[in-house]
N, CA, C and O of each residue as an XYZ file, in Angstrom:
464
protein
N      -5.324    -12.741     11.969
C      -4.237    -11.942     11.463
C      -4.709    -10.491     11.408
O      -5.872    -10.269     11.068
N      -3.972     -9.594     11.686
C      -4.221     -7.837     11.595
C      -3.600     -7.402     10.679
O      -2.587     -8.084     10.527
N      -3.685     -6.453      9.833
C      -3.739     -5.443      8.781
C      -2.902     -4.573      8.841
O      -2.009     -4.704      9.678
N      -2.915     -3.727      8.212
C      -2.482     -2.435      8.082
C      -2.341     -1.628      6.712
O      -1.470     -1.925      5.894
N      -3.373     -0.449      6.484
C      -3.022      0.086      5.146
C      -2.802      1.456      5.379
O      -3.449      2.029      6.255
N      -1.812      2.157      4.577
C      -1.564      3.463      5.054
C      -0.976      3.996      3.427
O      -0.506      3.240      2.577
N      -1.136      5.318      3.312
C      -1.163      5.860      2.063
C       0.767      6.075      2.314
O       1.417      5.952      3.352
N       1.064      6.303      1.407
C       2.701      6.621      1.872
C       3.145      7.528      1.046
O       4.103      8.090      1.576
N       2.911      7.972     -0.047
C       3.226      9.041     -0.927
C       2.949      9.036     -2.748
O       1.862      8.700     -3.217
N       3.345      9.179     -3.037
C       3.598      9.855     -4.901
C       4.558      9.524     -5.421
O       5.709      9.608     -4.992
N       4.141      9.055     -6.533
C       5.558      8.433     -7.075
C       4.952      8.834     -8.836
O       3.789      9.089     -9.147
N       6.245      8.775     -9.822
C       5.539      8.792    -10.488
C       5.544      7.673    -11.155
O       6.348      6.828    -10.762
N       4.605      7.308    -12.429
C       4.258      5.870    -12.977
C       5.466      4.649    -12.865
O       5.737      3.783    -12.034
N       6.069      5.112    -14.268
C       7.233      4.571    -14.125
C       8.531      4.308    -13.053
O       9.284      3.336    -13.101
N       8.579      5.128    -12.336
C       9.428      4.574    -11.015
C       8.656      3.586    -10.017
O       9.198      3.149     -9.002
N       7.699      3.358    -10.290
C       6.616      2.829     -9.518
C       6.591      1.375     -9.918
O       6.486      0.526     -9.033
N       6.674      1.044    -11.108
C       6.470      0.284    -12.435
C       7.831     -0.369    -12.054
O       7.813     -1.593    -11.920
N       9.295      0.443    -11.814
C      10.400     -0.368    -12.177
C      10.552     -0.765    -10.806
O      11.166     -1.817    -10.630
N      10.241     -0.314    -10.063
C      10.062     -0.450     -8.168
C       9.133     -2.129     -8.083
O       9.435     -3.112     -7.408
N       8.065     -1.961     -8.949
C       7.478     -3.462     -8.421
C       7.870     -4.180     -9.223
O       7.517     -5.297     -8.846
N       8.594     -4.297    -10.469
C       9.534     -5.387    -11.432
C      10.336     -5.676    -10.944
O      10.620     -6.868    -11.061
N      11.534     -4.517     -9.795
C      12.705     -5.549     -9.124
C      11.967     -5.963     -7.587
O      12.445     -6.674     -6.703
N      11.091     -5.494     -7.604
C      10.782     -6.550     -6.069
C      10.437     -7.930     -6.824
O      10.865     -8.898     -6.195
N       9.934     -8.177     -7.722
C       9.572     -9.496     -8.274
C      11.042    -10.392     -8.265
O      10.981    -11.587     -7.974
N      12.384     -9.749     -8.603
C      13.762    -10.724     -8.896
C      14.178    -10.287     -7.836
O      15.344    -10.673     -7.756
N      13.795     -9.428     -6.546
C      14.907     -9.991     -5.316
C      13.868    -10.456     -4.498
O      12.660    -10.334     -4.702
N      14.433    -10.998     -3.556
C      13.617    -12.036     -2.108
C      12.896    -10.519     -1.252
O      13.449     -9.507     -0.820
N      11.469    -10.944     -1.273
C      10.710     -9.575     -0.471
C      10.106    -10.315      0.272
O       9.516    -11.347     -0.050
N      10.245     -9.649      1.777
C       8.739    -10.026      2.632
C       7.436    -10.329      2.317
O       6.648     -9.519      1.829
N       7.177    -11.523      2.595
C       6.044    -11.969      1.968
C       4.607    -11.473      3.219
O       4.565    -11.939      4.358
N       3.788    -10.692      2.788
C       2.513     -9.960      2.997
C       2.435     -8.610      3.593
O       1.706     -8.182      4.487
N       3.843     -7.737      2.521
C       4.163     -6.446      2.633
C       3.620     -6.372      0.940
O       4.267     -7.056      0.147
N       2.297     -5.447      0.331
C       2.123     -5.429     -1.154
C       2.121     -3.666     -1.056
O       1.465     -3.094     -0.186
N       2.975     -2.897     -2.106
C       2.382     -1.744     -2.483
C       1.755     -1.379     -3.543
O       2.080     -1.860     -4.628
N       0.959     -0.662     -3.461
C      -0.391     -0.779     -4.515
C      -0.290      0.957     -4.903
O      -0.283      1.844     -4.050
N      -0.220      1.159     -6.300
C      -0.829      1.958     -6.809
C      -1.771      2.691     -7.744
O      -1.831      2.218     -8.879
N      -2.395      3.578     -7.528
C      -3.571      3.867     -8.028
C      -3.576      5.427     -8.608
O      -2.872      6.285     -8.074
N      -4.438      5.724     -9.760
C      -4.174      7.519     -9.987
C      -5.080      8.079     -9.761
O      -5.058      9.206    -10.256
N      -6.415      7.721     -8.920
C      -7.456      8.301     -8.312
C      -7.425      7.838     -6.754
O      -7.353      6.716     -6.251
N      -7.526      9.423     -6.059
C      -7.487      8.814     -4.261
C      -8.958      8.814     -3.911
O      -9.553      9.782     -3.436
N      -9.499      7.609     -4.196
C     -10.458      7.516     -3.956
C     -11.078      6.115     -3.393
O     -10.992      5.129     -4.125
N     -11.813      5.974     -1.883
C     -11.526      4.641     -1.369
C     -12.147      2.879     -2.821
O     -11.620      1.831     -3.194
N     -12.988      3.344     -2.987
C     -13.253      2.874     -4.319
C     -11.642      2.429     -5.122
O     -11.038      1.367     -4.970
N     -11.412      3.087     -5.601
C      -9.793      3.401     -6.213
C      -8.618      2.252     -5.720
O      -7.856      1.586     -6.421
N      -8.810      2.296     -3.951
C      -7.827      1.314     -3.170
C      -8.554      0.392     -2.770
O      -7.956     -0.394     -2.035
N      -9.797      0.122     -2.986
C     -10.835     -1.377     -2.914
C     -10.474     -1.715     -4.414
O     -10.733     -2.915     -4.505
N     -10.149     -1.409     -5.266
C      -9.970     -2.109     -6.223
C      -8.522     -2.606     -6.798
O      -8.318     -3.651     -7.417
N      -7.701     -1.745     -6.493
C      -6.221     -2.511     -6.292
C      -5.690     -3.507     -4.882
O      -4.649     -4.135     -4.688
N      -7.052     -3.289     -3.959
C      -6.617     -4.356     -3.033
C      -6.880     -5.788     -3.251
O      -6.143     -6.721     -2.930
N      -7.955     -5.841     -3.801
C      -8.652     -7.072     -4.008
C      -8.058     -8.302     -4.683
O      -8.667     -9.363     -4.547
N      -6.966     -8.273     -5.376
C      -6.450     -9.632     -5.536
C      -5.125     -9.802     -4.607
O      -4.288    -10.670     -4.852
N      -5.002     -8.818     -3.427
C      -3.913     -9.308     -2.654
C      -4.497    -10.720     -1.611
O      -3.936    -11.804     -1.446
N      -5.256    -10.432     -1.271
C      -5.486    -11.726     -0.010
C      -5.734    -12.974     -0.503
O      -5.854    -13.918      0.278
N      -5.860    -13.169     -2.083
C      -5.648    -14.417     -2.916
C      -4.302    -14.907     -2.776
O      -4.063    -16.094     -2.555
N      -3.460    -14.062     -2.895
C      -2.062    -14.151     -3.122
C      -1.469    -14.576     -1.594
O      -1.106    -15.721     -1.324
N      -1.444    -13.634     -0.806
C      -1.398    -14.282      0.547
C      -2.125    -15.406      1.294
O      -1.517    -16.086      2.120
N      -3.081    -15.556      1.088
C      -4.270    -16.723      1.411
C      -4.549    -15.107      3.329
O      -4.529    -15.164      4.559
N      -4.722    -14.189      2.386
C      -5.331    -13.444      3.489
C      -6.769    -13.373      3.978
O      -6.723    -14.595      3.832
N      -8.003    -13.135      4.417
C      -9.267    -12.919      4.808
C      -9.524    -11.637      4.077
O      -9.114    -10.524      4.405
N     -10.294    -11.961      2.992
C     -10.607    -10.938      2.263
C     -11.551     -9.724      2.711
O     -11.562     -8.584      2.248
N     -12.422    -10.321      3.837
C     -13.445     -8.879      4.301
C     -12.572     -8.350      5.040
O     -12.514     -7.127      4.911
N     -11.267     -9.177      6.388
C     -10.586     -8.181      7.343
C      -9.951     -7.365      6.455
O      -9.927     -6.213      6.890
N      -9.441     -7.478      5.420
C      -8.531     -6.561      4.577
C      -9.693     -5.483      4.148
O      -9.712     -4.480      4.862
N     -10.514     -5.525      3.256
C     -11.007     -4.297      2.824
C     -11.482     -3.649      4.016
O     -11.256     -2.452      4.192
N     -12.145     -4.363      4.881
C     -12.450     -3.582      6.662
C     -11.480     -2.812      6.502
O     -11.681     -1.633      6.209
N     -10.120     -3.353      6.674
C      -8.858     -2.588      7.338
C      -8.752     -1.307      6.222
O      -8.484     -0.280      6.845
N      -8.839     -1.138      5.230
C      -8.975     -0.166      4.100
C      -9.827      0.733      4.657
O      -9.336      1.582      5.401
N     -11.625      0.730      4.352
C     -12.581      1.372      4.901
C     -12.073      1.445      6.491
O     -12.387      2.589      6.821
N     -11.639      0.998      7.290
C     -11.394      1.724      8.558
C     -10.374      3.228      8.370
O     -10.547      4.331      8.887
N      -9.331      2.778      7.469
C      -7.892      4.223      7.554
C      -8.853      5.013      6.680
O      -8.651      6.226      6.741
N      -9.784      4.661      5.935
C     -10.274      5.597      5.021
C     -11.273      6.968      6.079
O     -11.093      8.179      6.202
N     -12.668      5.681      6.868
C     -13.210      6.794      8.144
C     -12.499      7.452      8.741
O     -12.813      8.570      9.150
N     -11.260      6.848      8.946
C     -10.450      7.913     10.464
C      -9.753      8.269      9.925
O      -8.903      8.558     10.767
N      -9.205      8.636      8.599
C      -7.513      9.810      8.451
C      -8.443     10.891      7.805
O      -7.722     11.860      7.568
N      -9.574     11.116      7.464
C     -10.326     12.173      6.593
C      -8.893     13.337      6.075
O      -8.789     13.653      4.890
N      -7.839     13.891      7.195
C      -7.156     14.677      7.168
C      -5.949     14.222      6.066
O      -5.620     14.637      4.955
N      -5.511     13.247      6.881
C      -4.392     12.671      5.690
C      -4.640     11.984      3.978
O      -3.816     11.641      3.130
N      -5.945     11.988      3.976
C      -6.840     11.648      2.320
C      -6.629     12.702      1.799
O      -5.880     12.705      0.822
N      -7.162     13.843      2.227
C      -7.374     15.037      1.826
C      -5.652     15.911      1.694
O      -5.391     16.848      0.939
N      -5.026     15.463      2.347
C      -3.668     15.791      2.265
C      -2.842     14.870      0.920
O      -1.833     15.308      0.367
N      -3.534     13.477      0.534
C      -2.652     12.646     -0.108
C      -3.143     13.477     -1.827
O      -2.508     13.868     -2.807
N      -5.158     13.409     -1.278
C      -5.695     14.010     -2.752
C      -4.986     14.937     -3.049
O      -4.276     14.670     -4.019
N      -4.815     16.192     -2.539
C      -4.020     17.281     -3.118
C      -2.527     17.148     -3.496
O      -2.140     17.620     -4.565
N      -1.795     16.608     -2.773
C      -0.200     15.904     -3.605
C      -0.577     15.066     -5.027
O      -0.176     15.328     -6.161
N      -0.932     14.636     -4.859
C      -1.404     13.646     -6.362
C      -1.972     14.611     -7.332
O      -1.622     14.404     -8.494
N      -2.745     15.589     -7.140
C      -3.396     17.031     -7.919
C      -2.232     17.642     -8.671
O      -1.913     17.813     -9.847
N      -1.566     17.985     -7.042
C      -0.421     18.988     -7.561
C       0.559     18.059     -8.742
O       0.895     18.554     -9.818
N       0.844     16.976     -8.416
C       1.995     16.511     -9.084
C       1.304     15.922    -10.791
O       1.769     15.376    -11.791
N       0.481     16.237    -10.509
C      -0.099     15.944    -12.330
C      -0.356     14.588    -13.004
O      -0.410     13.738    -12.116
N      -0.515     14.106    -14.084
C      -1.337     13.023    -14.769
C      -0.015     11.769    -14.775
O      -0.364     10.594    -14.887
N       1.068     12.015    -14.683
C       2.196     11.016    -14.835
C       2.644     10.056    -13.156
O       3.517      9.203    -12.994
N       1.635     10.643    -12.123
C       1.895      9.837    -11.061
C       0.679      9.484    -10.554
O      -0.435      9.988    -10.693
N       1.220      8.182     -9.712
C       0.412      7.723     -8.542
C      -0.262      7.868     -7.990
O      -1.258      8.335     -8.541
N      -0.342      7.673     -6.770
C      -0.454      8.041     -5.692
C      -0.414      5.868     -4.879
O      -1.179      4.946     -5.161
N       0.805      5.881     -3.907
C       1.017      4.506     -3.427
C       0.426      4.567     -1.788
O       0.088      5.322     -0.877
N       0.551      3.512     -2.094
C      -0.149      2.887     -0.305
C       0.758      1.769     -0.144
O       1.650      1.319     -0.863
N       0.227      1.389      1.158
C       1.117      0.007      1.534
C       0.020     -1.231      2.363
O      -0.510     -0.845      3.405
N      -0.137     -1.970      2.116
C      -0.884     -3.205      2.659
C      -0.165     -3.835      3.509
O       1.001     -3.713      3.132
N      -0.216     -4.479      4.506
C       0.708     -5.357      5.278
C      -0.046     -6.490      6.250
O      -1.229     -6.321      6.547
N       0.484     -7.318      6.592
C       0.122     -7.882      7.704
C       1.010     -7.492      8.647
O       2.181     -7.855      8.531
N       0.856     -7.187      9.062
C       1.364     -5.871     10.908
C       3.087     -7.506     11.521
O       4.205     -7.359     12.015
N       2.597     -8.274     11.249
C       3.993     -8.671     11.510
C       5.217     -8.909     10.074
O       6.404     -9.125      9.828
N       4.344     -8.756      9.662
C       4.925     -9.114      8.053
C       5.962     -7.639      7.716
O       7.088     -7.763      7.234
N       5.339     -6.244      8.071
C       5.569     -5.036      8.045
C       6.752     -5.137      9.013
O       7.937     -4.843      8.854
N       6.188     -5.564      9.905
C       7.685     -5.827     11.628
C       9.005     -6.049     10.807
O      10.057     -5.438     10.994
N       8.740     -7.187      9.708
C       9.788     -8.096      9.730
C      10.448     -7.112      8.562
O      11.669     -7.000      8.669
N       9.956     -6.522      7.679
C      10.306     -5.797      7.163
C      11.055     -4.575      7.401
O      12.008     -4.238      6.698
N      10.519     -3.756      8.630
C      11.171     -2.510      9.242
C      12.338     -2.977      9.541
O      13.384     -2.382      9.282
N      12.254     -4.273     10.211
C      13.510     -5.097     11.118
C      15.147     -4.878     10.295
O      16.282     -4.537     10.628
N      14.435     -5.305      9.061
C      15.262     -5.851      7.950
C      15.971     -5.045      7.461
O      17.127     -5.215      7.073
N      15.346     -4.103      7.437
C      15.815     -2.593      7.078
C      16.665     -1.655      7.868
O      17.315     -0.707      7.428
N      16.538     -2.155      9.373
C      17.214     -1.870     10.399
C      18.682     -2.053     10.065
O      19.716     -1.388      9.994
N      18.069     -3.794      9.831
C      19.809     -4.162      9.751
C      19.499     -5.430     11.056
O      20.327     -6.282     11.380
N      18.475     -5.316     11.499
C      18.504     -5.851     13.082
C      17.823     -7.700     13.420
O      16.895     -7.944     12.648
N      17.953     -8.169     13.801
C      17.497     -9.697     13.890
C      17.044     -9.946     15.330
O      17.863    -10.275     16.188
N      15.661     -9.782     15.619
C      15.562     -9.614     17.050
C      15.493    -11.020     17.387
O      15.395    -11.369     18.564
């Protein structure tokens, strides 16, 4: 199975908070998780990842791999997420998104509107 983690923006606590309480009471793609954290720091997203691949019955080293990989190669977009999270102050986030790359598919799909 393949991965995918990508930072996606700022939110602040509480919208974040009421965002993952109604995904719990409606029907969500199962091995789409968003995770948030108030330090961008890879440390920070190794530690809110770690009880997802229990939950999925995912491979716990490909997942943090897949973490430490976006972490070596976006240096630009870290450094772009750290400073949004700076600017926006002590009451937000900063979210990511975990996926299994078809799991994410089925999700975009869905959102489309579309049933391939």
């Amino acid at each position: 199975m393949k991965y995918t983690f990508d930072i996606i923006g700022v939110s602040p606590v509480w919208h974040f908070f009421t965002n993952q309480q109604e995904s719990l009471q409606k029907p969500q793609h199962k091995g789409v998780e968003y995770l948030g954290t108030q330090k961008c720091t890879l440390d920070a997203f190794i530690e809110t990842v770690e009880p997802v691949p229990a939950k999925w019955n995912w491979n716990t080293d490909q997942v943090i791999d897949t973490v430490v990989q976006f972490w070596m190669n976006n240096a630009e977009t870290i450094r772009y997420w750290k400073a949004r999270l700076s600017d926006a102050g002590n009451d937000n986030i900063l979210v990511a998104r975990l996926a299994d790359i078809t799991a994410l598919q089925a999700e975009f799909e869905a959102l489309l509107g579309k049933k391939w």
